[in-house]
C-alpha positions as CSV (number, residue, x, y, z in Angstrom):
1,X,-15.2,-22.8,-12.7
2,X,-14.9,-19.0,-13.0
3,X,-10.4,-18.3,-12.9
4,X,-10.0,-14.6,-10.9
5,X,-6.7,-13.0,-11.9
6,X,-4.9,-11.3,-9.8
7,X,-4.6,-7.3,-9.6
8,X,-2.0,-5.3,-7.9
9,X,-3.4,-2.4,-6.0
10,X,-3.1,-0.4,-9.1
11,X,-5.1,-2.3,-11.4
12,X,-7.5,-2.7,-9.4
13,X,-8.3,1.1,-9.4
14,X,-7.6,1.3,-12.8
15,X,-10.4,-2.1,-13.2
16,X,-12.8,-0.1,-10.7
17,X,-13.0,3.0,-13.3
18,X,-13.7,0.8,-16.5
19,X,-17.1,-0.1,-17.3
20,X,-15.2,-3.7,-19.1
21,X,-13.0,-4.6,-15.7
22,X,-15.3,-3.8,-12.5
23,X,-16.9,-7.1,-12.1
24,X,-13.6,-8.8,-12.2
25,X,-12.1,-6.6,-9.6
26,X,-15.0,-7.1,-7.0
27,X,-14.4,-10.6,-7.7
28,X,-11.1,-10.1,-6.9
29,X,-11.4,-7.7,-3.6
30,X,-13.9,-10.6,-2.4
31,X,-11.7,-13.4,-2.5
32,X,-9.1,-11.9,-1.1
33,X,-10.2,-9.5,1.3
34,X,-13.8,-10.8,2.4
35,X,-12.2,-13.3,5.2
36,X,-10.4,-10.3,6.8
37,X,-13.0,-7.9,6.9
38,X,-16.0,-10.3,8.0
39,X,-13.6,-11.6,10.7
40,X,-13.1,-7.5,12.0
41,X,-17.0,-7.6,12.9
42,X,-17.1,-10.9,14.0
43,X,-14.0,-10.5,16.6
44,X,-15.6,-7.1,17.4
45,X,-19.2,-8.3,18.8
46,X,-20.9,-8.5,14.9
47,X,-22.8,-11.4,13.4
48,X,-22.3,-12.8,10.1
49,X,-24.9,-10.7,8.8
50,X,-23.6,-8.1,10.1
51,X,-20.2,-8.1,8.3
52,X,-22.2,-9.3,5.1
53,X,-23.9,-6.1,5.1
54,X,-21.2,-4.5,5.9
55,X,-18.5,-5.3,3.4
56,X,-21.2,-4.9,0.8
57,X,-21.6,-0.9,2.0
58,X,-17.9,-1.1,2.3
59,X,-17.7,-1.7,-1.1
60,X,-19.9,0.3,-2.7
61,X,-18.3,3.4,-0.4
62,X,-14.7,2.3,-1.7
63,X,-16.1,2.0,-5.6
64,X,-17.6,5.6,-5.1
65,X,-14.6,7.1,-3.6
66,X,-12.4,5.5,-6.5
67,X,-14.6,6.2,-9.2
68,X,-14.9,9.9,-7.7
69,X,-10.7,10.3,-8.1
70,X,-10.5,11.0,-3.8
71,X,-8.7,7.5,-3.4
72,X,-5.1,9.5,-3.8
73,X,-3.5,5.7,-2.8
74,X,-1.8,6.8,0.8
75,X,-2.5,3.3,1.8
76,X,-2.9,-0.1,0.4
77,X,-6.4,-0.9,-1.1
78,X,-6.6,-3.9,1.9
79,X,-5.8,-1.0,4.6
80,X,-8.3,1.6,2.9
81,X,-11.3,-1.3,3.1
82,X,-10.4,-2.1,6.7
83,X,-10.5,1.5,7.7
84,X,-14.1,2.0,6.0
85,X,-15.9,-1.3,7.4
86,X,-13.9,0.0,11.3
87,X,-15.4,3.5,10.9
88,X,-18.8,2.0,9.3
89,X,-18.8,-0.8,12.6
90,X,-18.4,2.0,15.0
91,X,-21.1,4.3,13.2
92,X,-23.4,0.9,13.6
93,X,-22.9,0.4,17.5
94,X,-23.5,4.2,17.8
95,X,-27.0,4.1,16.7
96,X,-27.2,0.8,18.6
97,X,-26.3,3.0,21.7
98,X,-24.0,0.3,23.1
99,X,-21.1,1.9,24.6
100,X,-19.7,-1.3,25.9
101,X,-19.0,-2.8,22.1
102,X,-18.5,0.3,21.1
103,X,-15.8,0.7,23.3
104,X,-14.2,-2.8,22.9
105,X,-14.5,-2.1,19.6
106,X,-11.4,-0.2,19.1
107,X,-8.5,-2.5,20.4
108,X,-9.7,-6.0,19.8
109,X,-7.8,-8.6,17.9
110,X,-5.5,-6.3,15.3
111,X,-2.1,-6.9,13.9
112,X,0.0,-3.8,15.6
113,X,1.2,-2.5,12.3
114,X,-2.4,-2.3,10.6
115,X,-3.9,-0.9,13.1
116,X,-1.0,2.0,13.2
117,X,-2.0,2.6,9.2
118,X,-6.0,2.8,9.8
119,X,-5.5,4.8,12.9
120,X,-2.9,7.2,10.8
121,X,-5.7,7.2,8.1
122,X,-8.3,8.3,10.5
123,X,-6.9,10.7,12.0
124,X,-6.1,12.2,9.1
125,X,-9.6,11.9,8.3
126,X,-10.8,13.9,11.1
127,X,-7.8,16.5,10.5
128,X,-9.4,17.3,7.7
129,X,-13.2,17.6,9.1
130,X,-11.8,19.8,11.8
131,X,-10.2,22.3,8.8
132,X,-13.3,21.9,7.1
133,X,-15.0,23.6,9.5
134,X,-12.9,26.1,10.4
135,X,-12.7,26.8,7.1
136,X,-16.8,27.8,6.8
137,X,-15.6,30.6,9.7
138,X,-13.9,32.5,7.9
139,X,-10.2,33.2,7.5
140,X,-9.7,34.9,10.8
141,X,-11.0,32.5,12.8
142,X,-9.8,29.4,11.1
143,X,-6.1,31.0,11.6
144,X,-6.8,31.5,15.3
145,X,-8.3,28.3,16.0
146,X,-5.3,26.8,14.2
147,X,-2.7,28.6,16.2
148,X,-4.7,27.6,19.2
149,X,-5.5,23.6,18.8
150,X,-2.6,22.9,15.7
151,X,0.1,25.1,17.3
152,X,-1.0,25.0,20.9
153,X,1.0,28.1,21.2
154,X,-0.3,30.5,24.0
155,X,-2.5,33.8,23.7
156,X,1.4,35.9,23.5
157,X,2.7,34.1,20.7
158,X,-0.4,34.8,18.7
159,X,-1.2,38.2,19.8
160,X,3.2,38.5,18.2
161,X,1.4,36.4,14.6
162,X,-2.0,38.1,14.6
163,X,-0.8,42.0,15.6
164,X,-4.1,43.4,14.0
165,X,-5.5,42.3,17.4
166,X,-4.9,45.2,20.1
167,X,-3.8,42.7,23.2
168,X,-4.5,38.8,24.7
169,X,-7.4,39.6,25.9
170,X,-9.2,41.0,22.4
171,X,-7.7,38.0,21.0
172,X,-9.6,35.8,23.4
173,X,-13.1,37.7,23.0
174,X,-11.7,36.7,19.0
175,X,-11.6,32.9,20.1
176,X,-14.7,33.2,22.0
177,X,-16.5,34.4,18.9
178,X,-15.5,32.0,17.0
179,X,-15.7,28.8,19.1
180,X,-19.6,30.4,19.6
181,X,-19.5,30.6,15.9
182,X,-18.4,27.0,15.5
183,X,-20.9,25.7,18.1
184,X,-23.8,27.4,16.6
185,X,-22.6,25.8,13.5
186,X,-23.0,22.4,14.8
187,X,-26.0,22.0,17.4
188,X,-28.2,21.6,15.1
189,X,-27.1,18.6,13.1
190,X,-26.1,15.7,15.8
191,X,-23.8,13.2,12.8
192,X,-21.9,16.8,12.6
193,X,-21.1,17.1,16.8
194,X,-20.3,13.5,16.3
195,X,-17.7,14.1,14.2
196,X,-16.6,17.0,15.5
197,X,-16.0,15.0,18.9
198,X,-14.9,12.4,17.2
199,X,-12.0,14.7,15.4
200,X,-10.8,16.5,18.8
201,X,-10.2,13.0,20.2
202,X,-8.7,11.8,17.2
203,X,-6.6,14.9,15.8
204,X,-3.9,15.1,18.4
């Protein structure tokens, strides 16, 4: 019989970026973590399948991210799995189009604190998509749109930051331009609107 050591959180990034250490890491993440996750999608409307399919893509995501340097370690290697398989669950009753899992799918059976830290993680997540994007603007707009949904400060207060624009109203023809800008930006690719909903809803 086949002893897995045990790895702190560390090690086991440090295992999943060696060629030597991977396999014993995986070995490690499945014994210890496979119960928790598969029990997520079961107690959320999954099968068994399911959540076997799922924590292998769960996996694979977390081994790319770490072997890619973007795991910068803002939560605990158990937290950062349960927030991939969540977000990977929901994306999977989306295309089933079935808003009532999909809905019950967000509360059900999770510990208070953990689901503080994945919802944290997500919506810093989305923060980031929504920057992204305002980013691909243009420098004007993204500084507008962030005064506008960041700030929430009203059309005076930004007409006092932004005084290249004449008055309120040129600087709402400004936010027009750009939320028309944004728009055209995203109605052609529907996973983008998705997200985009997804990250009003969430970035608050």
């Amino acid at each position: 019989m086949q002893v897995i050591r045990d790895y702190s959180d560390q090690e086991i990034i440090a295992a999943l970026k060696s060629d030597r250490e991977t396999d014993g890491a995986i070995r490690f993440i499945y014994k210890n973590y496979y119960g928790s996750l598969e029990n997520y999608v079961l107690n959320n409307n999954g099968s068994r399948n399911d959540a076997a399919d799922l924590i292998q893509e769960t996996l694979v995501t977390f081994i790319d991210i770490v072997q890619q340097n973007k795991f910068r370690g803002e939560s605990s290697v158990k937290s950062f799995l349960y927030s991939i398989i969540r977000n990977l669950w929901l994306s999977e009753m989306r295309k089933r189009n079935n808003a009532d899992n999909r809905n019950r799918v967000f509360e059900k059976g999770k510990d208070t604190e953990e689901q503080a830290m994945v919802q944290d993680m997500v919506k810093r997540e989305y923060q980031k998509s929504i920057l992204d994007l305002f980013e691909k603007l243009g420098e004007k707009c993204k500084q507008l749109l962030l005064f506008v949904y960041y700030e929430d400060l009203s059309m005076k207060e930004i007409a006092e930051k932004m005084p290249e624009y004449e008055n309120e109203q040129v600087l709402r023809n400004k936010k027009y331009k750009c939320m028309k800008s944004l728009e055209q930006m995203i109605n052609d690719n529907q996973d983008l609107k998705t997200q985009f909903k997804n990250a009003l809803r969430y970035a608050g």
